[in-house]
C-alpha beads as a LAMMPS data file, in Angstrom:
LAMMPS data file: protein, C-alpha beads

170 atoms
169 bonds

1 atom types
1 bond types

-500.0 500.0 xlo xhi
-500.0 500.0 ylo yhi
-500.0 500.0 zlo zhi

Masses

1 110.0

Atoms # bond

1 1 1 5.839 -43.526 51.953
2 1 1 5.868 -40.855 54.158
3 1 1 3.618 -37.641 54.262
4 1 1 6.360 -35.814 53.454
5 1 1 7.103 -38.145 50.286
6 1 1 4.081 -37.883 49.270
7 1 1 3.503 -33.778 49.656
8 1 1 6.938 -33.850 47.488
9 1 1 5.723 -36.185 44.474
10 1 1 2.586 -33.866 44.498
11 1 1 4.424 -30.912 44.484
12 1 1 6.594 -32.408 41.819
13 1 1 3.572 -33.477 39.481
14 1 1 2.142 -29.971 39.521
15 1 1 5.369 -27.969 38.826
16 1 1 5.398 -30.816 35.533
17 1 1 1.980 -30.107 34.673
18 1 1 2.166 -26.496 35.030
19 1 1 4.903 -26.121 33.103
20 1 1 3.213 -28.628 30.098
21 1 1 0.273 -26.334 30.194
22 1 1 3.002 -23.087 30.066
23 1 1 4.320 -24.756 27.115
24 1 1 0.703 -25.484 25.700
25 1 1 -0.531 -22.072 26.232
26 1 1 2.697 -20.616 24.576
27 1 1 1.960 -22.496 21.735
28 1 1 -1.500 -21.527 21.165
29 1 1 -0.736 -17.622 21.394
30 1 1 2.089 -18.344 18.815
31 1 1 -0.329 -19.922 16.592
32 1 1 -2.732 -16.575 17.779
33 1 1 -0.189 -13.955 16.526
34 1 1 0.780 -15.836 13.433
35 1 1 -3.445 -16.512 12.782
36 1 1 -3.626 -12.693 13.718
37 1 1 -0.450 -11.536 11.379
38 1 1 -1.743 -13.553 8.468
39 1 1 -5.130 -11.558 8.605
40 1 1 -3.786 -8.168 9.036
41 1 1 -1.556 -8.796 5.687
42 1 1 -4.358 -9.928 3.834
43 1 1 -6.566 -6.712 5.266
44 1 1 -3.549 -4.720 4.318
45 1 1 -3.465 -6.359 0.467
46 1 1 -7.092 -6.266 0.275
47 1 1 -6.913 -2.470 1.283
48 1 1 -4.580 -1.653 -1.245
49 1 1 -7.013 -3.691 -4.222
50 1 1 -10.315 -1.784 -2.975
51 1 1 -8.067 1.360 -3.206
52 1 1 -7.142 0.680 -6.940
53 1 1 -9.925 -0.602 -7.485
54 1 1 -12.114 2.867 -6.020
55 1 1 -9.549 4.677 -8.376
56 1 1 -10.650 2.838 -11.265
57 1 1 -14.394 3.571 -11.452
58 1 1 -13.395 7.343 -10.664
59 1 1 -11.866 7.570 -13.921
60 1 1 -14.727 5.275 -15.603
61 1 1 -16.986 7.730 -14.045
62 1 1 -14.935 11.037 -15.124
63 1 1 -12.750 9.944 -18.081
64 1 1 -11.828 13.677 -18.759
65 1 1 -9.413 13.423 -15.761
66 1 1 -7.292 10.573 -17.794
67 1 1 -7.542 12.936 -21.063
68 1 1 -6.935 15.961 -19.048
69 1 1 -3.907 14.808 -18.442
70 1 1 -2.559 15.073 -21.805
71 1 1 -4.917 17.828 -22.732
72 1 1 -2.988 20.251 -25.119
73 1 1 -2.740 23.776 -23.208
74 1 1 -4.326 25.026 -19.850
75 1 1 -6.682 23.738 -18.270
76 1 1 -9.619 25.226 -16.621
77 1 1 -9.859 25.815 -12.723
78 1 1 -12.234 23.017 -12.504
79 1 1 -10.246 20.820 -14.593
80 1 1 -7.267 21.544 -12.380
81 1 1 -9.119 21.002 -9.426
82 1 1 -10.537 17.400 -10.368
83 1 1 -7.138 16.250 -11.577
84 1 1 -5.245 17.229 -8.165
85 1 1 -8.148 15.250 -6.306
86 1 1 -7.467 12.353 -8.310
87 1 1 -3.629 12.225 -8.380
88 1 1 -3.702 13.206 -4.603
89 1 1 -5.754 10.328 -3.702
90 1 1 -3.508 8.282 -6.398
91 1 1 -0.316 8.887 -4.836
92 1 1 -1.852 8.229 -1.241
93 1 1 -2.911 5.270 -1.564
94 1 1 0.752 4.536 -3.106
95 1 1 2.169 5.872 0.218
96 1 1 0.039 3.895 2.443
97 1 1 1.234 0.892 0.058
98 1 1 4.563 2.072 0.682
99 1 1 4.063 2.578 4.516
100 1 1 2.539 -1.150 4.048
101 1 1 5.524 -2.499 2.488
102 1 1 8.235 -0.499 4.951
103 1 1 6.653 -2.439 7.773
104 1 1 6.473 -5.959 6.302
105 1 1 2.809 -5.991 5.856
106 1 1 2.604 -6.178 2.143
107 1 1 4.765 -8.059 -0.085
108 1 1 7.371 -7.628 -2.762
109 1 1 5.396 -8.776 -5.639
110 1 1 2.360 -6.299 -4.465
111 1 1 4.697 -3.292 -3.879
112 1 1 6.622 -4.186 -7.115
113 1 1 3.298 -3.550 -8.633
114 1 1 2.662 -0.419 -6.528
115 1 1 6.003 1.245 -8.043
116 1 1 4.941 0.767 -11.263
117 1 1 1.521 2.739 -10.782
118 1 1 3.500 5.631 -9.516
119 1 1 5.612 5.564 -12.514
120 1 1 2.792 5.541 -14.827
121 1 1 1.038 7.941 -12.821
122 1 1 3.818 10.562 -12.825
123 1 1 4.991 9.422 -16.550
124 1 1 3.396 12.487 -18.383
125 1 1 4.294 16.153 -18.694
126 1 1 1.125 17.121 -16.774
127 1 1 1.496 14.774 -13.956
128 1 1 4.836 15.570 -13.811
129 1 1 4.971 19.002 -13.303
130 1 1 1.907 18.223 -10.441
131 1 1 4.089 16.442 -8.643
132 1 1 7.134 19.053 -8.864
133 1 1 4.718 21.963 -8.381
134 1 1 1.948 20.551 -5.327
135 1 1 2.300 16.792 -5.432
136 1 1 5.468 16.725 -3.065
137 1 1 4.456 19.313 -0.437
138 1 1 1.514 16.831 0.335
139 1 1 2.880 13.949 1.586
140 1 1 5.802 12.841 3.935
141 1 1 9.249 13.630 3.541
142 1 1 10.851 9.394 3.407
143 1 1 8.160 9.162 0.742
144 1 1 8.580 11.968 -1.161
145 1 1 12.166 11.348 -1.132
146 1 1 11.353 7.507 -2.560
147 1 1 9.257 9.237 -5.351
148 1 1 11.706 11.541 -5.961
149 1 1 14.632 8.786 -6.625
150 1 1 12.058 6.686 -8.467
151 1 1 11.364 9.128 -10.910
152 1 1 14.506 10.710 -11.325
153 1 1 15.953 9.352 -14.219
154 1 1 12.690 8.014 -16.195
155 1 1 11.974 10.690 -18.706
156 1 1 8.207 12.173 -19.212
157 1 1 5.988 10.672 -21.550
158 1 1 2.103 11.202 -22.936
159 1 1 2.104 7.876 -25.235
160 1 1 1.085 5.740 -22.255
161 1 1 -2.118 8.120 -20.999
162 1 1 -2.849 9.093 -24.296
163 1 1 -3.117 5.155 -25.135
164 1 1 -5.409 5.026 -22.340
165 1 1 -7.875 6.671 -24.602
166 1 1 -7.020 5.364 -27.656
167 1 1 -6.003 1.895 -27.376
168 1 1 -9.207 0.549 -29.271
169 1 1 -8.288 2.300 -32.487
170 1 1 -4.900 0.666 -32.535

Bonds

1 1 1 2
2 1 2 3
3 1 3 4
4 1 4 5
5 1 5 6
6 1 6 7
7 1 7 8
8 1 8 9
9 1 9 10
10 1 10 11
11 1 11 12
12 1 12 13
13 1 13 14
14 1 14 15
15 1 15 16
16 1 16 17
17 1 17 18
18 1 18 19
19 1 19 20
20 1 20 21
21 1 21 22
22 1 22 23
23 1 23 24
24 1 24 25
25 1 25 26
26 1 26 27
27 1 27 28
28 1 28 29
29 1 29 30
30 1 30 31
31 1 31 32
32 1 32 33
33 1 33 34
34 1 34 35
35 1 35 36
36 1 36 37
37 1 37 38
38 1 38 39
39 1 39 40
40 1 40 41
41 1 41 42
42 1 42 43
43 1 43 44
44 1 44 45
45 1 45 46
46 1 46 47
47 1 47 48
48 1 48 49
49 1 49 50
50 1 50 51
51 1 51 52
52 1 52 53
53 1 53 54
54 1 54 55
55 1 55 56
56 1 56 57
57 1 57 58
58 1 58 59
59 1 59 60
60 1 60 61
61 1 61 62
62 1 62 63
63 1 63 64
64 1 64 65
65 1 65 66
66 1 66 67
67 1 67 68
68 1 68 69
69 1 69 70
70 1 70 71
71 1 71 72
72 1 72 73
73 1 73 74
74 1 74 75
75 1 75 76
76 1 76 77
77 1 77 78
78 1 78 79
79 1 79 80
80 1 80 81
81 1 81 82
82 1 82 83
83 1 83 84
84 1 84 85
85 1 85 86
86 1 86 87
87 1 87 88
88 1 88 89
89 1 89 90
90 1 90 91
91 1 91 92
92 1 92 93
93 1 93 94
94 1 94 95
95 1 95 96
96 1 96 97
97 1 97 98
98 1 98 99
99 1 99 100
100 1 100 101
101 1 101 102
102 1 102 103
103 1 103 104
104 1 104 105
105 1 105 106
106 1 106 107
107 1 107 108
108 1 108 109
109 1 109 110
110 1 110 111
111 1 111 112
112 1 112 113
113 1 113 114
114 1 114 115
115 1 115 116
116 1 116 117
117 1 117 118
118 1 118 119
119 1 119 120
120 1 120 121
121 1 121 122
122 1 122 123
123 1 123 124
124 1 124 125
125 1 125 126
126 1 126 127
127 1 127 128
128 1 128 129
129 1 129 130
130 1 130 131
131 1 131 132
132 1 132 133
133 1 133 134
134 1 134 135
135 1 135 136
136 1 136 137
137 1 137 138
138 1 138 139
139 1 139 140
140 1 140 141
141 1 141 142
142 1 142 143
143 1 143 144
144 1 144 145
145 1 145 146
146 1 146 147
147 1 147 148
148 1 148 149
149 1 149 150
150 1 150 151
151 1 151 152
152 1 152 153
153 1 153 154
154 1 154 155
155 1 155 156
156 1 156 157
157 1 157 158
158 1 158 159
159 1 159 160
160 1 160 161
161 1 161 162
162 1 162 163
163 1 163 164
164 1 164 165
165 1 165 166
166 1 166 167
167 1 167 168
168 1 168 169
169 1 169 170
């Protein structure tokens, strides 16, 4: 075998084992992205449960907001107030759910749920008329427009919030 030969089988044996270690390497930052995609969905889902969850104790802590919502006549400037925060952050953490869901991050069955929080929250008279009056001019226009279609055709309703403080004596 000539020098020649020989320079040609080596050059031959690295172009195959540079393109096995190509392959190798190509599967290993598929397996990255996928690892990497997998963690970002569960960040995303676990977002959206700490969320709920953080809206939760704020109406364990200030119950008045659930009963202010069906709260026969006006309610006072403070009482206003609180509510807005609350449905505000509600419906914001719906449209980053939404956002999540528009992208593929979070799934049907967790947006499926997410749809029917903003129903219940915007169920009642009082919520209602939030959203119609301030709720819509605070978020964006795609998700305003979802709300908007979502709602449309459900009518309003206190029995479900007023249940919500009532339930026990049922």
């Amino acid at each position: 075998m000539s020098f020649m030969d020989i320079a040609q089988l080596l050059g031959n044996l690295g172009e195959f084992i540079g393109a096995i270690v190509i392959v190798a390497t190509l599967i290993y930052l598929a397996m990255q992205v996928k690892q990497n995609t997998n963690a970002l969905h569960a960040q995303s889902r676990q977002s959206v449960v700490a969320g709920a969850q953080t809206e939760l104790f704020a109406i364990m802590d200030n119950p008045d907001m659930v009963i202010n919502i069906t709260k026969e006549g006006p309610l006072t400037p403070q009482e206003q107030v609180q509510l807005q925060g609350y449905l505000t952050a509600a419906m914001r953490l719906r449209e980053f759910s939404w956002l999540q869901y528009q992208n593929g991050v979070i799934d049907e069955n967790l947006w499926g749920t997410e749809q029917n929080v903003i129903l219940v929250i915007l169920q009642s008279n009082r919520t209602r008329a939030w959203w119609e009056l301030l709720g819509r001019s605070l978020f964006g226009p795609d998700f305003v427009g979802f709300v908007d279609e979502l709602i449309r055709d459900q009518p309003t309703s206190n029995e479900l919030w007023q249940a919500t403080s009532s339930w026990a004596d049922r």
